[in-house]
N, C-alpha and C positions, 0 to 999 in steps of 0.2 A: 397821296391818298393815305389814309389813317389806316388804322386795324379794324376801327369798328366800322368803316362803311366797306373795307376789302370784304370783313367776314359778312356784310347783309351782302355785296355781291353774290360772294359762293354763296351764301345762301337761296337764291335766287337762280343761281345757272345750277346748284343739288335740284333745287325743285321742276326748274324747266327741263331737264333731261329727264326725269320718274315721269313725267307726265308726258313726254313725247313717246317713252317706254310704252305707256299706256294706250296711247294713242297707236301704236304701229303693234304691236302685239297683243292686244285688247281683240282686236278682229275672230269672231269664230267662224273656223274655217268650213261649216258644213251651211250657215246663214249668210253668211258674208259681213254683218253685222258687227258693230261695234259697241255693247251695251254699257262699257266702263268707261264711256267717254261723259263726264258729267255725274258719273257713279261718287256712292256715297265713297269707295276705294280711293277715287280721284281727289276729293275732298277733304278727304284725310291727311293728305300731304302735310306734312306740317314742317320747315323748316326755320328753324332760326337762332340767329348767334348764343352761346351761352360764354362762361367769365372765359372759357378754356379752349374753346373750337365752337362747333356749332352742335346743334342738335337734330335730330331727326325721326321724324313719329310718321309711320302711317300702318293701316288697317293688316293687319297681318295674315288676311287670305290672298294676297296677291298672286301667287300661285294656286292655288287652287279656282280661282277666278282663271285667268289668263291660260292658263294650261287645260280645261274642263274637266279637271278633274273632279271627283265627285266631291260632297265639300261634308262628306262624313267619314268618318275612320281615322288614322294617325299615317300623317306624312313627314316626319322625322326632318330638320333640318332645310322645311322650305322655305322661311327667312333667308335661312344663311342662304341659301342657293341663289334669292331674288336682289340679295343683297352684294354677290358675288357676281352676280352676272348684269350690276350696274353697268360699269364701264364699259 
């Protein structure tokens, strides 16, 4: 296998994990509901190779979506947090 179709792999197994993420912790827990299934959130994903690694773009309220939190005021480091708690 090459670099360039290893790196569309990962590309492809980054994207299918954020989105199973979505899928299983997208649920609110007082509806039962899953409203970010299909969300413009989910759409966003954007994976793919650049000259150096890959890249990675999505919508940056993921916590504040996923968590219910309210989606005004300042939550300090919730990227890092959704981004840390990939794996």
């Amino acid at each position: 296998m090459d670099i360039s179709s290893a790196l569309k792999e990962l590309c492809e197994e980054v994207k299918s994990i954020i989105t199973e993420r979505i899928r299983r912790y997208g649920t609110n827990p007082r509806t039962g509901t899953n409203t970010l299934i299909g969300s413009d959130l989910e759409k966003s994903i954007d994976v793919r190779p650049t000259d150096d690694g890959i890249a990675l773009q999505i919508a940056d309220y993921w916590e504040f979506v996923a968590r219910g939190w309210k989606r005004t005021g300042n939550y300090p480091g919730t990227m890092r947090l959704f981004v840390r708690n990939i794996d």
